[in-house]
Backbone bond lengths (Angstrom), bond angles and torsions (degrees), N, CA, C in turn:
res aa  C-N    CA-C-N  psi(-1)  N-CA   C-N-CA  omega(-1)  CA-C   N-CA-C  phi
1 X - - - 1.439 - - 1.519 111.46 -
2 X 1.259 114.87 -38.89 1.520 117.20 177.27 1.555 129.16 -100.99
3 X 1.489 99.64 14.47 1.407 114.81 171.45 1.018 119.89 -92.83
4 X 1.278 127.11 154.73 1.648 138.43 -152.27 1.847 89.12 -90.75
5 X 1.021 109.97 122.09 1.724 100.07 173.33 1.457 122.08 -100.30
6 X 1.103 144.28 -179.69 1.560 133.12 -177.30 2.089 99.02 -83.37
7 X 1.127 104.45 -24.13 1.493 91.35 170.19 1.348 122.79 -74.49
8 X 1.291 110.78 -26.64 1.727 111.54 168.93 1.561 130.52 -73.12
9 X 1.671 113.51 -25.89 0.731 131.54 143.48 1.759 118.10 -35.87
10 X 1.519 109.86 -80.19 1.193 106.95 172.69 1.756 129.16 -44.70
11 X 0.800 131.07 -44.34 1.399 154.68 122.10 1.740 100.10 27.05
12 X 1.386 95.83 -79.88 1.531 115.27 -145.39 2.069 75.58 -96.61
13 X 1.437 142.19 -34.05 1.177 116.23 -164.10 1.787 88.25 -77.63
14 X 1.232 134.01 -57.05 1.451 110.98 158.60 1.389 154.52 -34.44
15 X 1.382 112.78 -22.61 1.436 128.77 167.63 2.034 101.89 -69.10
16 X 1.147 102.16 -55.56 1.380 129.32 173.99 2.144 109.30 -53.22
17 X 1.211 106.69 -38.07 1.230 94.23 174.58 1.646 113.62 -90.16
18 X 1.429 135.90 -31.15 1.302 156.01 123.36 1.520 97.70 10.48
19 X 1.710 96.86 -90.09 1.240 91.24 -155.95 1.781 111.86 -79.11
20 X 1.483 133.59 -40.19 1.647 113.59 170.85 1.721 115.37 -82.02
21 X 1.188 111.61 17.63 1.363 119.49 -176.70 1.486 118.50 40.47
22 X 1.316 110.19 156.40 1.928 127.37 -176.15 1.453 105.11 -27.82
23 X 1.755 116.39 -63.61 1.490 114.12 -163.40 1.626 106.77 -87.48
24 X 0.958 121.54 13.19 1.318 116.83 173.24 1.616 114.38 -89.58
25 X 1.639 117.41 -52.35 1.229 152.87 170.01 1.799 102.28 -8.63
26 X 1.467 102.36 -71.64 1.577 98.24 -169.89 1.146 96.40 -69.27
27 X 1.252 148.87 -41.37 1.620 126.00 -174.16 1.312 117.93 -69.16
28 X 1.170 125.86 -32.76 1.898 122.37 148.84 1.057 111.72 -22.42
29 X 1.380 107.94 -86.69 1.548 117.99 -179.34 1.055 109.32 -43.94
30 X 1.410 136.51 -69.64 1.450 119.26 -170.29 1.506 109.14 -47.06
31 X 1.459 125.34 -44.33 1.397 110.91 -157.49 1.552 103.50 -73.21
32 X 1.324 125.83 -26.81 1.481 138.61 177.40 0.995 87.74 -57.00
33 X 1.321 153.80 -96.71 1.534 165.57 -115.82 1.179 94.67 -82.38
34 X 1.364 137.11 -40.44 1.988 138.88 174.83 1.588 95.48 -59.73
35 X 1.272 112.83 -40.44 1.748 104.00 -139.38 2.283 89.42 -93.10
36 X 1.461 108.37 -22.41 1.107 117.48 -163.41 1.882 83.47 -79.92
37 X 1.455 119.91 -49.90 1.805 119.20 178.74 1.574 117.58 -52.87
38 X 1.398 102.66 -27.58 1.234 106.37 169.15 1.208 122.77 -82.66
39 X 1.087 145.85 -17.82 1.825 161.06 164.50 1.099 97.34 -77.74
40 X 1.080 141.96 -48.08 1.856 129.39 170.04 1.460 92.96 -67.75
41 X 0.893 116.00 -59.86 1.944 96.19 -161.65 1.433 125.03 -35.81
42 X 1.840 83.14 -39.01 2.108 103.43 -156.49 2.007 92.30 -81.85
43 X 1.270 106.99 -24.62 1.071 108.18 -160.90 1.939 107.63 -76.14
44 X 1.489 96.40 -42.63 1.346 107.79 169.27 1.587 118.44 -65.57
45 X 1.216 108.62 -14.99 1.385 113.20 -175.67 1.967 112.49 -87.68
46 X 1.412 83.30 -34.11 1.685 92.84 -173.64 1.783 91.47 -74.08
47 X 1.522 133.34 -25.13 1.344 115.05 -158.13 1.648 94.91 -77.11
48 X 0.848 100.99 -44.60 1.736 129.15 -161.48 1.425 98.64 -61.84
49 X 1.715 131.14 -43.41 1.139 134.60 152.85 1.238 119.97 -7.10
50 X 1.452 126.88 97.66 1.291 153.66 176.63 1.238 131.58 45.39
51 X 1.478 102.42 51.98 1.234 118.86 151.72 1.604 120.97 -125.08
52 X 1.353 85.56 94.88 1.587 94.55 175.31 1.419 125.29 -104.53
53 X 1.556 152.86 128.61 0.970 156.50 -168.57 1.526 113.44 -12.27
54 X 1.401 124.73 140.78 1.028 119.58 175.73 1.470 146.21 68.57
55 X 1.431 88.30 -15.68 1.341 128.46 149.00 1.454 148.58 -50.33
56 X 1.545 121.75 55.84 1.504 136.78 -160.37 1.948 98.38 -58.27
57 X 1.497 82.39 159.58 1.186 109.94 165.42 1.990 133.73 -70.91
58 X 1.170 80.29 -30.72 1.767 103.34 165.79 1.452 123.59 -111.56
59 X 1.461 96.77 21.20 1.714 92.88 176.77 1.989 101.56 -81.07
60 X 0.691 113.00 -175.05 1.428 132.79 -151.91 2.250 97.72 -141.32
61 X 1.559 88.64 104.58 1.399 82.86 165.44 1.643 146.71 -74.21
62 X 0.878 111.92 146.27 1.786 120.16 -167.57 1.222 97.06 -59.98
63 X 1.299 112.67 124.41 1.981 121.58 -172.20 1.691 79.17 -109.15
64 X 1.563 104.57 128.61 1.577 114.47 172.72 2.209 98.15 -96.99
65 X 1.529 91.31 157.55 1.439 87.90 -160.14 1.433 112.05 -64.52
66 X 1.348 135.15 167.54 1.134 125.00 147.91 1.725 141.03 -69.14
67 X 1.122 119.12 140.02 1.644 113.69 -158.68 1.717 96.03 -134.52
68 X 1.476 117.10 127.40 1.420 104.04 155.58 1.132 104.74 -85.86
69 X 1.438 108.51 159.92 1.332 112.78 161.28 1.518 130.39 -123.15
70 X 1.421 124.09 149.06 1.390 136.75 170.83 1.560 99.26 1.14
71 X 1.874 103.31 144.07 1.542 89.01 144.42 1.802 101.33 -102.60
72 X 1.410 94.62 177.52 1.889 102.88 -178.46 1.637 109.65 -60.73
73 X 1.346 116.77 107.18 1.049 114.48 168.22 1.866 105.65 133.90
74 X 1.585 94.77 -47.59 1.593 96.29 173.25 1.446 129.63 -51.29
75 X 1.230 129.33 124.65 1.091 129.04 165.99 1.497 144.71 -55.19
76 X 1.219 100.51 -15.89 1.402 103.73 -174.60 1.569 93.52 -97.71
77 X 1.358 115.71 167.79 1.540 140.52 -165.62 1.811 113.76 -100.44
78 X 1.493 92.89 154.84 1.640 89.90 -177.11 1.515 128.44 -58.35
79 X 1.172 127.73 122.56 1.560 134.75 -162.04 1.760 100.75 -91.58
80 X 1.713 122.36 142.20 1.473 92.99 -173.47 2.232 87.60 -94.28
81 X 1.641 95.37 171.72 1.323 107.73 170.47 1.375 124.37 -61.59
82 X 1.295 143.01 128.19 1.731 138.71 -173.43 2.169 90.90 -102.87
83 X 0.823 102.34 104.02 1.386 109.64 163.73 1.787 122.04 -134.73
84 X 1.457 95.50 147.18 1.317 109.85 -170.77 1.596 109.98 -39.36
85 X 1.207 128.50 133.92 1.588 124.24 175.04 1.373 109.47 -82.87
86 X 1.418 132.10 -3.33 1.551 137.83 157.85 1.744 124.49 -66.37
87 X 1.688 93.28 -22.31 1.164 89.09 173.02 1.487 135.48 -138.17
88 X 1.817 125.84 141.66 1.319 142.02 -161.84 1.154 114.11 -74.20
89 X 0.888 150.90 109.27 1.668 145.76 160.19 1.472 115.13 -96.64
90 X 1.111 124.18 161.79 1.312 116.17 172.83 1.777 125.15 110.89
């Protein structure tokens, strides 16, 4: 009684052709099938996300220095920051 039967199936692929009609159909699908290649891609990409060879779990990331910079118009050039090496920010 609560199983999907092959007539219900049919059912709904007719309700479905009805309502986006015959020539619409393959461009659905295609755009479904683009948008579904793209969710595996991004998805494989986010797992894979930063783990690259050689690459420990307790390594400690490369802190690039601090630099102010110019305001618009000033002439002089970006100076880097002198801060205590005792201490973490961030």
């Amino acid at each position: 009684m609560g199983a999907i039967s092959p007539m219900h199936l049919l059912v709904v692929a007719l309700v479905v052709v009805v309502v986006f009609g015959s020539k619409r159909l393959p461009d659905t699908a295609r755009a479904l099938g683009k948008s579904m290649r793209i969710m595996k891609s991004e998805t494989t990409a986010m797992k894979s996300d930063g783990k690259k060879p050689g690459e420990g779990a307790d390594a400690e990331p490369a802190v690039a220095p601090r630099v102010i910079q110019p305001a618009p118009g000033e002439s002089e050039a970006a100076r880097p920051v002198d801060e205590p090496r005792g201490s973490a920010q961030g």
